[in-house]
mmCIF file of the N, C-alpha and C atoms, coordinates in Angstrom:
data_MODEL
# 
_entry.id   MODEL 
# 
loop_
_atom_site.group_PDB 
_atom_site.id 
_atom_site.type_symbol 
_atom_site.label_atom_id 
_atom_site.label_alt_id 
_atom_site.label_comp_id 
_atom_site.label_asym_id 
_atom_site.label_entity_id 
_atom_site.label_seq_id 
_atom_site.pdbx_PDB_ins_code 
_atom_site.Cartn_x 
_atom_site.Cartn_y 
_atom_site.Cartn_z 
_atom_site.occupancy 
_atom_site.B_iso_or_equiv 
_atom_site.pdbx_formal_charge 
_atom_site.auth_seq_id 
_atom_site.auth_comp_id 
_atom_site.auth_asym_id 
_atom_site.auth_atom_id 
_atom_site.pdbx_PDB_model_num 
ATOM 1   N N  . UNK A 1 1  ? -2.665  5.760   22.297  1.00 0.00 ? 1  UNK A N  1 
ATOM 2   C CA . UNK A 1 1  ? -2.257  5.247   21.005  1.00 0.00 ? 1  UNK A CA 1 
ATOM 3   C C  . UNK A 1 1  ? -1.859  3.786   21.166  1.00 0.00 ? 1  UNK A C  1 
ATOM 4   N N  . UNK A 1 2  ? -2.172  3.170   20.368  1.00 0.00 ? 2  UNK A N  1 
ATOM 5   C CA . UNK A 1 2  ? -1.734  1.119   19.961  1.00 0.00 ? 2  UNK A CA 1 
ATOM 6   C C  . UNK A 1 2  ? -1.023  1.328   19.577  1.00 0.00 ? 2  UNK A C  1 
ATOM 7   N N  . UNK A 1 3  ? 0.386   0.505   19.688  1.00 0.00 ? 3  UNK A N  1 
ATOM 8   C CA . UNK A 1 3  ? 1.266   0.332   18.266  1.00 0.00 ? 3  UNK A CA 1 
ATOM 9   C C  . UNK A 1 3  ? 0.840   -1.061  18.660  1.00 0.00 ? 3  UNK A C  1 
ATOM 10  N N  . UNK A 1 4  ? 1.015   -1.855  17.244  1.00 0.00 ? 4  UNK A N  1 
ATOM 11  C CA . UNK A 1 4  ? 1.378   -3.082  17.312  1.00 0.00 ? 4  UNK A CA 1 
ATOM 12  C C  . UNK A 1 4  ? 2.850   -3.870  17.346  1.00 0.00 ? 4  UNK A C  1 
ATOM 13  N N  . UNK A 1 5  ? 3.334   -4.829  17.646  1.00 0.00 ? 5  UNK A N  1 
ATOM 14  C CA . UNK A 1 5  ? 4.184   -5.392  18.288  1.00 0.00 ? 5  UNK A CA 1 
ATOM 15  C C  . UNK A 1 5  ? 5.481   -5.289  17.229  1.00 0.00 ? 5  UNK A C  1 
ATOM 16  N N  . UNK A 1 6  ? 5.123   -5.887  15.683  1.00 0.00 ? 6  UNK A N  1 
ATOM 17  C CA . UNK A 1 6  ? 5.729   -6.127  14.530  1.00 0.00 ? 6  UNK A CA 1 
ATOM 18  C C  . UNK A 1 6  ? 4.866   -5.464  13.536  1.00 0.00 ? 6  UNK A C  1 
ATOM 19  N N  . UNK A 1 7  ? 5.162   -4.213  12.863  1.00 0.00 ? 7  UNK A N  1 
ATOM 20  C CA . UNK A 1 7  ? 4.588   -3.810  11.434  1.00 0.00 ? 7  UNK A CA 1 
ATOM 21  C C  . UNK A 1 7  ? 5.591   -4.670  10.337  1.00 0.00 ? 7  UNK A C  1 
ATOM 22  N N  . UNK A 1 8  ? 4.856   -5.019  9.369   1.00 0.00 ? 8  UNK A N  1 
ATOM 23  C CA . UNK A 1 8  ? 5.599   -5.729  8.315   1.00 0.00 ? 8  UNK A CA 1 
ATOM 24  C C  . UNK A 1 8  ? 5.584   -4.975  7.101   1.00 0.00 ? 8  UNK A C  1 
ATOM 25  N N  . UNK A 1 9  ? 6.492   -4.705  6.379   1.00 0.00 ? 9  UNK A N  1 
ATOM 26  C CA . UNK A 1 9  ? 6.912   -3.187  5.347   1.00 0.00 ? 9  UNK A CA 1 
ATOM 27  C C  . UNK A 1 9  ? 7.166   -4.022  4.095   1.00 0.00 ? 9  UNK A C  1 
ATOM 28  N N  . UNK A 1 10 ? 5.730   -4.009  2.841   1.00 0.00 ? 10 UNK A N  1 
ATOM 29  C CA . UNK A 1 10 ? 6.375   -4.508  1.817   1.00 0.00 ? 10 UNK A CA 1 
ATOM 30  C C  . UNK A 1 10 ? 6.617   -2.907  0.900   1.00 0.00 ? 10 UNK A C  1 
ATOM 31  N N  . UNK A 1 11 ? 7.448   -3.341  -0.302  1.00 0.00 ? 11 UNK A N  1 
ATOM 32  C CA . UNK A 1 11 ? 7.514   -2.904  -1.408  1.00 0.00 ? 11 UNK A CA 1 
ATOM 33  C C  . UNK A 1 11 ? 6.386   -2.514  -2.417  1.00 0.00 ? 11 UNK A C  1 
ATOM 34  N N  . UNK A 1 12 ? 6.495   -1.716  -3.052  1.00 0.00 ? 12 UNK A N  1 
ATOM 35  C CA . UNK A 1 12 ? 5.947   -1.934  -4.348  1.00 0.00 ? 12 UNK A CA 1 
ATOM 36  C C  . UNK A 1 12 ? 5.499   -3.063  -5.144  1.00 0.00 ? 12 UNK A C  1 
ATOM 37  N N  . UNK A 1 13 ? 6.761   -3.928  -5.309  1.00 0.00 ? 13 UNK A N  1 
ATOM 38  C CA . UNK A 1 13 ? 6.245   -5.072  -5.900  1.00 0.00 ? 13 UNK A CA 1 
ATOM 39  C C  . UNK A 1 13 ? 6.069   -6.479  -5.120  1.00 0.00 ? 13 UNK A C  1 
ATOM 40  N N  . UNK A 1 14 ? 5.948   -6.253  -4.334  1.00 0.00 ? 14 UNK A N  1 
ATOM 41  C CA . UNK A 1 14 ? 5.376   -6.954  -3.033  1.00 0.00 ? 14 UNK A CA 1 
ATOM 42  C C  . UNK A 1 14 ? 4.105   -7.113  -3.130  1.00 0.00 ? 14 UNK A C  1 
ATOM 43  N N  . UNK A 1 15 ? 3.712   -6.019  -3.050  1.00 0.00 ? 15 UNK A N  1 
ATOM 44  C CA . UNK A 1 15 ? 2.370   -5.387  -3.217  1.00 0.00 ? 15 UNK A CA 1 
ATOM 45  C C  . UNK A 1 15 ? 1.476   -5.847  -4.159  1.00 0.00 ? 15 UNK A C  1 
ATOM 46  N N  . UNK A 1 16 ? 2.310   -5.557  -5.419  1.00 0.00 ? 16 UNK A N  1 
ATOM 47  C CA . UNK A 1 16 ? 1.595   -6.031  -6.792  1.00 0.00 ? 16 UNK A CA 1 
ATOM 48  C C  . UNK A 1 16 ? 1.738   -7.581  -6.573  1.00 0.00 ? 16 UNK A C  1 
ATOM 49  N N  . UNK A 1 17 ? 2.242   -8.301  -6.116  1.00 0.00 ? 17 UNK A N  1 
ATOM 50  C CA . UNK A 1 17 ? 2.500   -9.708  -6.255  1.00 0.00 ? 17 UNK A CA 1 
ATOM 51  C C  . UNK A 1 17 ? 1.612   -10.452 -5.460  1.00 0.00 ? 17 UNK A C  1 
ATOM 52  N N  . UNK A 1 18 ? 1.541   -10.022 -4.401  1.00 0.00 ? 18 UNK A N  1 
ATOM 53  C CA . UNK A 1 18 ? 0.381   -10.355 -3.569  1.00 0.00 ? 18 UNK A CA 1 
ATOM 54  C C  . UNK A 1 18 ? -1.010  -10.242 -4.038  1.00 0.00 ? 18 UNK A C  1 
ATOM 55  N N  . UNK A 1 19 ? -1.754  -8.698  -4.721  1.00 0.00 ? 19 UNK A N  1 
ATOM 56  C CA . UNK A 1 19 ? -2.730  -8.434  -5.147  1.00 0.00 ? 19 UNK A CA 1 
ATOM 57  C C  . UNK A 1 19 ? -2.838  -9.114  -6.506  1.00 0.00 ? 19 UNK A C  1 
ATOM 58  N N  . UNK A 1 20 ? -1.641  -9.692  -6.990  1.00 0.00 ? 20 UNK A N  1 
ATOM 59  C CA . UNK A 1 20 ? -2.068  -9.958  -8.722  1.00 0.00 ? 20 UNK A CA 1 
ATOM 60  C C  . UNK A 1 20 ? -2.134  -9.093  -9.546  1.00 0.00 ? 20 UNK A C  1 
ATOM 61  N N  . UNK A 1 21 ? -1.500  -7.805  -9.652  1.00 0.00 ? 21 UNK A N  1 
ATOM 62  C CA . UNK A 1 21 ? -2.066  -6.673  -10.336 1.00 0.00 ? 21 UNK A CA 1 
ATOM 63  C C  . UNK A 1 21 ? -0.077  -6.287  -10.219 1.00 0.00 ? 21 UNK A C  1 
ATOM 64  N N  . UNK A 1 22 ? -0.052  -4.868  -11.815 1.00 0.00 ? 22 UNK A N  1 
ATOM 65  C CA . UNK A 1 22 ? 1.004   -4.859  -12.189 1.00 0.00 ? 22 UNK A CA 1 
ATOM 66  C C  . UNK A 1 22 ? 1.444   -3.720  -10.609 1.00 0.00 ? 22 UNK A C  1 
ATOM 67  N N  . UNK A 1 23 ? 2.684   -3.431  -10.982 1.00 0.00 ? 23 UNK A N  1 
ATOM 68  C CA . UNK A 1 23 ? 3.826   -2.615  -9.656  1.00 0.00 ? 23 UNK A CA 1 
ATOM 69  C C  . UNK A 1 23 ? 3.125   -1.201  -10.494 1.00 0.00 ? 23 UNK A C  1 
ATOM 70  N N  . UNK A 1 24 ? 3.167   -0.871  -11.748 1.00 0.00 ? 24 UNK A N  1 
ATOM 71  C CA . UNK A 1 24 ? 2.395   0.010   -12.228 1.00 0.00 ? 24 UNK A CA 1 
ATOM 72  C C  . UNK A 1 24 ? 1.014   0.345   -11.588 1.00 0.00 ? 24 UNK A C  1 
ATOM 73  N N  . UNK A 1 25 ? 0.625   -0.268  -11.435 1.00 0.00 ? 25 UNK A N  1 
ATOM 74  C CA . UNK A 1 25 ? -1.191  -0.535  -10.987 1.00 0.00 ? 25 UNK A CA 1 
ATOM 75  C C  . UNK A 1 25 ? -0.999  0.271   -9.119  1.00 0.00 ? 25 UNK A C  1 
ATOM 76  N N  . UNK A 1 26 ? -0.264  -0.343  -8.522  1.00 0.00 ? 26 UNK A N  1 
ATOM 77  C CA . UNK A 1 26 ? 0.386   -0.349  -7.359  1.00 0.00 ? 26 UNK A CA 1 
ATOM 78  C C  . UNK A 1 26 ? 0.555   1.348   -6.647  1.00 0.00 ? 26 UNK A C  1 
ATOM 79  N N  . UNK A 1 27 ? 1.574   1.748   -7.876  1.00 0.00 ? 27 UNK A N  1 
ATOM 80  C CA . UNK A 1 27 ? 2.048   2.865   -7.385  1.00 0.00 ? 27 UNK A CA 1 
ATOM 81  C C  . UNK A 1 27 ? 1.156   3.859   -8.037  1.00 0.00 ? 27 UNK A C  1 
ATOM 82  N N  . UNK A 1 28 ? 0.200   3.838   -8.782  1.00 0.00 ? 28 UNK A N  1 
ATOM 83  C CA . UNK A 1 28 ? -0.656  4.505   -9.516  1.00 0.00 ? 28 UNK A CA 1 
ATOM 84  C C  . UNK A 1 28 ? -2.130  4.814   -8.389  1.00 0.00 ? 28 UNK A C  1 
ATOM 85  N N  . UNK A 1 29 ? -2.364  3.824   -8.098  1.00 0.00 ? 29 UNK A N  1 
ATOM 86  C CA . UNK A 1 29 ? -3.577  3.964   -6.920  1.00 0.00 ? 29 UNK A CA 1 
ATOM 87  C C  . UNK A 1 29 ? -2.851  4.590   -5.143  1.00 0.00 ? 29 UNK A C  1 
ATOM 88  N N  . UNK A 1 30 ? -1.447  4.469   -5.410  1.00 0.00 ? 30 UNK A N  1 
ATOM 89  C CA . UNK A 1 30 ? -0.978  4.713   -3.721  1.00 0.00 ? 30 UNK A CA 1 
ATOM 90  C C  . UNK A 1 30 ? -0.474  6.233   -3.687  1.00 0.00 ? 30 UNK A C  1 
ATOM 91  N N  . UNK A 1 31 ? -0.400  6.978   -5.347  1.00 0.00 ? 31 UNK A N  1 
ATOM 92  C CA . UNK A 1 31 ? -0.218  7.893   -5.241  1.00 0.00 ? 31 UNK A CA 1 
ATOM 93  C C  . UNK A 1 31 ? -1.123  9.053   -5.997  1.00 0.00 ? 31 UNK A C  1 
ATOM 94  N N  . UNK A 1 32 ? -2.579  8.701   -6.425  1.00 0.00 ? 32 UNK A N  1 
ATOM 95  C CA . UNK A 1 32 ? -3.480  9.747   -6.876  1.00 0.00 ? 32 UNK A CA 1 
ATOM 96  C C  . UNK A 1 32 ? -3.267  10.839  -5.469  1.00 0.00 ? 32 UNK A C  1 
ATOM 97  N N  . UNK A 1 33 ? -4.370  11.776  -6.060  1.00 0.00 ? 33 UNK A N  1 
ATOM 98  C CA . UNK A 1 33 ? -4.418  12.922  -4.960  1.00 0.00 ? 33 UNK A CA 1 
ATOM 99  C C  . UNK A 1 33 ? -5.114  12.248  -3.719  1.00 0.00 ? 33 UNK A C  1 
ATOM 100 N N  . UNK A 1 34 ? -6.275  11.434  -4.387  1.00 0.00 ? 34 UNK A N  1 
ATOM 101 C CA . UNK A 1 34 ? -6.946  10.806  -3.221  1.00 0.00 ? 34 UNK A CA 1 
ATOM 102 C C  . UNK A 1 34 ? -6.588  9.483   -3.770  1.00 0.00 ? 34 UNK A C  1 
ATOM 103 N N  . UNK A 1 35 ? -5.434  9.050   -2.751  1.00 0.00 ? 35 UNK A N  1 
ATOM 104 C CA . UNK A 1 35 ? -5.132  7.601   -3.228  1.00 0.00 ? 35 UNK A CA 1 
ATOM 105 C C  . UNK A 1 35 ? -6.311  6.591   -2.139  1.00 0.00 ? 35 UNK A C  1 
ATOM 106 N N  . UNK A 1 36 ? -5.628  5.064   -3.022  1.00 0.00 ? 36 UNK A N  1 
ATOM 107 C CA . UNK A 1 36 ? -6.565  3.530   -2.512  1.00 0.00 ? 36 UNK A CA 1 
ATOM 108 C C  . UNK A 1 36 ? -5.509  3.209   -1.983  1.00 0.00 ? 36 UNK A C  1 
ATOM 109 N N  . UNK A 1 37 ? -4.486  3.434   -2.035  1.00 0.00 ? 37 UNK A N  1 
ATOM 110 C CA . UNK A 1 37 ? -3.907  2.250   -1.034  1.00 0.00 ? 37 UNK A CA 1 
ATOM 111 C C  . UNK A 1 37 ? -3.250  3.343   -0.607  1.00 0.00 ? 37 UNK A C  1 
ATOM 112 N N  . UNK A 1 38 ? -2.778  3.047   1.079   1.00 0.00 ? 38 UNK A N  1 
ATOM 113 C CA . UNK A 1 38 ? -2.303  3.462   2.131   1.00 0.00 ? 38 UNK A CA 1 
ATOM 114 C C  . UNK A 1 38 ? -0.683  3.163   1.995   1.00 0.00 ? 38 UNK A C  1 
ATOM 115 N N  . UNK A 1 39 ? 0.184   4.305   1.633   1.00 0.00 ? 39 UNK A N  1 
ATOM 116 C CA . UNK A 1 39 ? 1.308   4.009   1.650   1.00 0.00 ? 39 UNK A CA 1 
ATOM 117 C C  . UNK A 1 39 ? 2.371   5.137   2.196   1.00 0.00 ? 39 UNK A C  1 
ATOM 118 N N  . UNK A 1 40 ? 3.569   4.779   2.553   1.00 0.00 ? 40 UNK A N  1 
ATOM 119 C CA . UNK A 1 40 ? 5.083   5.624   3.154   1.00 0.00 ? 40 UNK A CA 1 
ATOM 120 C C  . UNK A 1 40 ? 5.783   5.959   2.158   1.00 0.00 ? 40 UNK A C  1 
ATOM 121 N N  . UNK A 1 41 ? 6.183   7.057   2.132   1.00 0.00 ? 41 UNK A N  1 
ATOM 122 C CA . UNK A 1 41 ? 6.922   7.492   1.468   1.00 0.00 ? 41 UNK A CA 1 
ATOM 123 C C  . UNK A 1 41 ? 7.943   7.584   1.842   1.00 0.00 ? 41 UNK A C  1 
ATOM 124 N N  . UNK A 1 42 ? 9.075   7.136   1.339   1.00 0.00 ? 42 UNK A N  1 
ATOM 125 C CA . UNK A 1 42 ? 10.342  6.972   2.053   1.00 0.00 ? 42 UNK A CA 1 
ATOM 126 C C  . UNK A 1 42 ? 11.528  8.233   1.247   1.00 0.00 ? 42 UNK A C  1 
ATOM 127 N N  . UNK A 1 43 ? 10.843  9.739   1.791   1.00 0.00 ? 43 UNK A N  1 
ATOM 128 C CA . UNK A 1 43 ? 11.587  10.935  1.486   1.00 0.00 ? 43 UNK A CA 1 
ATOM 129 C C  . UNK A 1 43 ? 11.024  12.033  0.794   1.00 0.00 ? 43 UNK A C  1 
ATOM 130 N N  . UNK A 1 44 ? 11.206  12.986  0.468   1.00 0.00 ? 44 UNK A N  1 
ATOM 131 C CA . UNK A 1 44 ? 10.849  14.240  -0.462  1.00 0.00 ? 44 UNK A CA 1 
ATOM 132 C C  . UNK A 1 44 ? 11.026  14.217  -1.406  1.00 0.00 ? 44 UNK A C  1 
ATOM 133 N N  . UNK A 1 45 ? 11.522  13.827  -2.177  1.00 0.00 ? 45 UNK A N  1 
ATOM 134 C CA . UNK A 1 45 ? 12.109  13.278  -3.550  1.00 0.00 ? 45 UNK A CA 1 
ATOM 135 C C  . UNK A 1 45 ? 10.543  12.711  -4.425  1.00 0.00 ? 45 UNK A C  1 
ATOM 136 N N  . UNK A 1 46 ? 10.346  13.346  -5.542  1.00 0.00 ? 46 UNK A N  1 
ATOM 137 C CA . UNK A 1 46 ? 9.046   12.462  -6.505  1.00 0.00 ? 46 UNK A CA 1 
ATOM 138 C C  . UNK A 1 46 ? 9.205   11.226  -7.026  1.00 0.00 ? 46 UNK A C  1 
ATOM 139 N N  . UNK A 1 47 ? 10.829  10.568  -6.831  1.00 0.00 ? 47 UNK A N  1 
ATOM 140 C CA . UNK A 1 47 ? 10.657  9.439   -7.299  1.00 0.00 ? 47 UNK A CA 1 
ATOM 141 C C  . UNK A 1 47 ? 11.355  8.213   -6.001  1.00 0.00 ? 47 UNK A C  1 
ATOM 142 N N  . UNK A 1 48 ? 11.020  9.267   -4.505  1.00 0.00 ? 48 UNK A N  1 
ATOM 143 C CA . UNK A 1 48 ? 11.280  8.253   -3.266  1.00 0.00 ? 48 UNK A CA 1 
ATOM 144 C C  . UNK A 1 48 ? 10.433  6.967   -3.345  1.00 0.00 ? 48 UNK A C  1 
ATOM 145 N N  . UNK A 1 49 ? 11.394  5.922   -2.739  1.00 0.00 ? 49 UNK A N  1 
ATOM 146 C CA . UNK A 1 49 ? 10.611  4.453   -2.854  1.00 0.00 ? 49 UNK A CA 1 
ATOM 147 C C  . UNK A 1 49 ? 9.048   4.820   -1.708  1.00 0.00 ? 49 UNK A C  1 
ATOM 148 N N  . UNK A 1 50 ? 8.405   4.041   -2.263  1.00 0.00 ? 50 UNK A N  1 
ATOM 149 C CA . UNK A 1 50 ? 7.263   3.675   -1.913  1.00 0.00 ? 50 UNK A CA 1 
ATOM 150 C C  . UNK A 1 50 ? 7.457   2.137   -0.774  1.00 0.00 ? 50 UNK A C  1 
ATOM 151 N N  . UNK A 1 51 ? 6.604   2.584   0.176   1.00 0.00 ? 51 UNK A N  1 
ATOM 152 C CA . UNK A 1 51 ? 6.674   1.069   1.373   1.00 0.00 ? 51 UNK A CA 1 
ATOM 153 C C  . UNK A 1 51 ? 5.407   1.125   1.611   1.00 0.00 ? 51 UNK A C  1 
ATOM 154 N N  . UNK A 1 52 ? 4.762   -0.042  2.103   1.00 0.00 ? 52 UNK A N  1 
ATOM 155 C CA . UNK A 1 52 ? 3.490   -0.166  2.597   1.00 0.00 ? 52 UNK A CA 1 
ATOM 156 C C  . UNK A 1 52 ? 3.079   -1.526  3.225   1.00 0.00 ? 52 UNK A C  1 
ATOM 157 N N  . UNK A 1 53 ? 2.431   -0.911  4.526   1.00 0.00 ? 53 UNK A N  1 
ATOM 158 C CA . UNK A 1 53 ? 2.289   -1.349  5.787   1.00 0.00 ? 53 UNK A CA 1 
ATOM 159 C C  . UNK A 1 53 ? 1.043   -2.824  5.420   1.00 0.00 ? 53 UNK A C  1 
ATOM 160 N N  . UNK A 1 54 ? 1.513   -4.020  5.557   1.00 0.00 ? 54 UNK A N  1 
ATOM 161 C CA . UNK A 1 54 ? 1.057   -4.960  5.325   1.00 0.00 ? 54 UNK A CA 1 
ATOM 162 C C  . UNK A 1 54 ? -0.653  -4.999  5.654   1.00 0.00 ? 54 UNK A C  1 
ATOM 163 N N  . UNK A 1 55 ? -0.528  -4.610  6.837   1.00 0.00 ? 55 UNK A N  1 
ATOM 164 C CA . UNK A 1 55 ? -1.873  -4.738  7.532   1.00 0.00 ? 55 UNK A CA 1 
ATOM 165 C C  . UNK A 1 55 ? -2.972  -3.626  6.855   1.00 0.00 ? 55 UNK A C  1 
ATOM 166 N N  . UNK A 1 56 ? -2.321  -2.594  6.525   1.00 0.00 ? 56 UNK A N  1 
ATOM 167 C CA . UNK A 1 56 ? -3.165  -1.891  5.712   1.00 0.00 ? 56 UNK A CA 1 
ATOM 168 C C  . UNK A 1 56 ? -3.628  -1.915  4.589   1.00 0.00 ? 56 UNK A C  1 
ATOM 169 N N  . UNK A 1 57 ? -2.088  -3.042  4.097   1.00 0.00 ? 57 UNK A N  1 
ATOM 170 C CA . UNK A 1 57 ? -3.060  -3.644  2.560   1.00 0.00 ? 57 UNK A CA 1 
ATOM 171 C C  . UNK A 1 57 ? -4.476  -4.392  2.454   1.00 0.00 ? 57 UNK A C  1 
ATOM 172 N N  . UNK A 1 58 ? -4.464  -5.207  3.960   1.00 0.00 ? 58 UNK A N  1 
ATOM 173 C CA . UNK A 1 58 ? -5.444  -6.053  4.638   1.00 0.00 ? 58 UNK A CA 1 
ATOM 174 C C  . UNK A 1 58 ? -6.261  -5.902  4.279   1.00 0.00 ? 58 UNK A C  1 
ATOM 175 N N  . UNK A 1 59 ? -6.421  -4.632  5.191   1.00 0.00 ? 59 UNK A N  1 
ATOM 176 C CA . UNK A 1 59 ? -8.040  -3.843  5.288   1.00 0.00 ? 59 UNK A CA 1 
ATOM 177 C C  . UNK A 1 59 ? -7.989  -2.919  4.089   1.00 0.00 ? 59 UNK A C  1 
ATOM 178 N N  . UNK A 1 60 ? -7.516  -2.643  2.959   1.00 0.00 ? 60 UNK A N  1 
ATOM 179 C CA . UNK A 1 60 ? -8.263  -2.473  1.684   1.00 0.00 ? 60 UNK A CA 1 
ATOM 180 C C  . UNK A 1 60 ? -8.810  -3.404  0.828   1.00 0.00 ? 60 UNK A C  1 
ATOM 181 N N  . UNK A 1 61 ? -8.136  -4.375  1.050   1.00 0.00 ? 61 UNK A N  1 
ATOM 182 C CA . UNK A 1 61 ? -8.610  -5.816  0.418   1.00 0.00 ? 61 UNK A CA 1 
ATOM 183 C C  . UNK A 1 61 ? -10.116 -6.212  0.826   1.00 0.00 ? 61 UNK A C  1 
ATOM 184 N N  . UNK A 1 62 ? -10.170 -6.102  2.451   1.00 0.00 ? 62 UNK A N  1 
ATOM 185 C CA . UNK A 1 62 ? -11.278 -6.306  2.577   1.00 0.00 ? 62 UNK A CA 1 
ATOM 186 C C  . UNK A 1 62 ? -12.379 -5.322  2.254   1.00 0.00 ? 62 UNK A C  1 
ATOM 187 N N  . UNK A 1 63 ? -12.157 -3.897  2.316   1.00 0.00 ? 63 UNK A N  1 
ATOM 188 C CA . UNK A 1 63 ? -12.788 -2.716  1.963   1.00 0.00 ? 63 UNK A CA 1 
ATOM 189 C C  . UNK A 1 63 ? -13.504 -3.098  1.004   1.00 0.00 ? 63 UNK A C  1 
ATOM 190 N N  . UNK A 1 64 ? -12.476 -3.105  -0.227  1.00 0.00 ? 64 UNK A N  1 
ATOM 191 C CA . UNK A 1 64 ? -12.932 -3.463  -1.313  1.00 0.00 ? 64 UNK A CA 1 
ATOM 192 C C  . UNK A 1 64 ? -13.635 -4.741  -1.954  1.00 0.00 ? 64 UNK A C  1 
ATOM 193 N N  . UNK A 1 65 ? -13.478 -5.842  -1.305  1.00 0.00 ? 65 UNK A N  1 
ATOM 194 C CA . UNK A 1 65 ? -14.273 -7.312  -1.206  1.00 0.00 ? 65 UNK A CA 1 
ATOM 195 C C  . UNK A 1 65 ? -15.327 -7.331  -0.657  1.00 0.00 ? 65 UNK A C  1 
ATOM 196 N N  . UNK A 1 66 ? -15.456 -6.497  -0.152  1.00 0.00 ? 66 UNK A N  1 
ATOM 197 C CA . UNK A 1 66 ? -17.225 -6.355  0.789   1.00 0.00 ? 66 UNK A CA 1 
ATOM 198 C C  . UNK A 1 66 ? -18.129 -5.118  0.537   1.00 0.00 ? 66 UNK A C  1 
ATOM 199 N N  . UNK A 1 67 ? -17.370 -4.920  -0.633  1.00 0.00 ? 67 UNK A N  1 
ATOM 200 C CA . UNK A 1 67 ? -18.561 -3.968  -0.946  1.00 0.00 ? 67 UNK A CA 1 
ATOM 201 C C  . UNK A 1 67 ? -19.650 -4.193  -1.342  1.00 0.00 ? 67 UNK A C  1 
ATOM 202 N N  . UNK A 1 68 ? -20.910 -3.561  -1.114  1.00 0.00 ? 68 UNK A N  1 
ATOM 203 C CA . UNK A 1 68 ? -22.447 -4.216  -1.388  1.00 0.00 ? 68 UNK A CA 1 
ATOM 204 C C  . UNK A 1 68 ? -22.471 -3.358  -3.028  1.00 0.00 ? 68 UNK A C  1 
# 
């Protein structure tokens, strides 16, 4: 297994702020059944905060930018 050295943990609206798109938009795609974005759930609770791993926002960005 890799870990990397530093994971960087945004928010919700981190998220949206970066992508340009609402915190609505955000938590709507990170939590379908088959979600788009790759995210932590921080507990058992249905309305636990949401975190998500910078680098994984990365590589959906690019996922989705290179599609043919």
């Amino acid at each position: 297994m890799h870990w990397r050295a530093v994971v960087i943990i945004l928010t919700a609206r981190e998220v949206a702020e970066l992508l340009r798109v609402s915190e609505g938009w955000v938590r709507d795609h990170a939590t379908r059944k088959q979600p788009r974005l790759p995210m932590l759930k921080m507990g058992e609770h249905k309305r636990a905060p949401l975190r998500f791993d910078l680098d994984q926002i990365k590589e959906f960005v690019e996922k989705w930018t290179n599609r043919d």
